[in-house]
N, C-alpha and C positions, 0 to 999 in steps of 0.2 A: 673456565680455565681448563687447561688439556692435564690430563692423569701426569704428562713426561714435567711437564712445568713445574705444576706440584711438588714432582721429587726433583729435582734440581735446584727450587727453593729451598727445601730442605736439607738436602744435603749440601748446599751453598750455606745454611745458618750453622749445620752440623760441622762443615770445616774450619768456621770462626770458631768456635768451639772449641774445638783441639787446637786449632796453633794459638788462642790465648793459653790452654793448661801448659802447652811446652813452651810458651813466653816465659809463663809465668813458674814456671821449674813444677808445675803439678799442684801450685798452693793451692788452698783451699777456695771452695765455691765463693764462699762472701767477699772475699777480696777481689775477682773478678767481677763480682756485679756492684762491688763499690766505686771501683777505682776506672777499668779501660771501657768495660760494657754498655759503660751507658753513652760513653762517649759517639759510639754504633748510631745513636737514634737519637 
């Protein structure tokens, strides 16, 4: 895999990331990986 890939994966899983917390008004970590996150995979 190319180094640019890499980071565009990653910052592709990093912006799911944030618009779940401003989805989710900032609640807490467990509730995101209880409820929408898994729904991802």
């Amino acid at each position: 895999m190319k180094p640019i890939a890499v980071g565009v994966g990653i910052g592709l899983m990093i912006a799911v990331l944030v618009s779940e917390m401003f989805r989710h008004g900032w609640g807490p970590i467990e509730s995101l990986i209880d409820c929408d996150t898994i729904h991802y995979f």
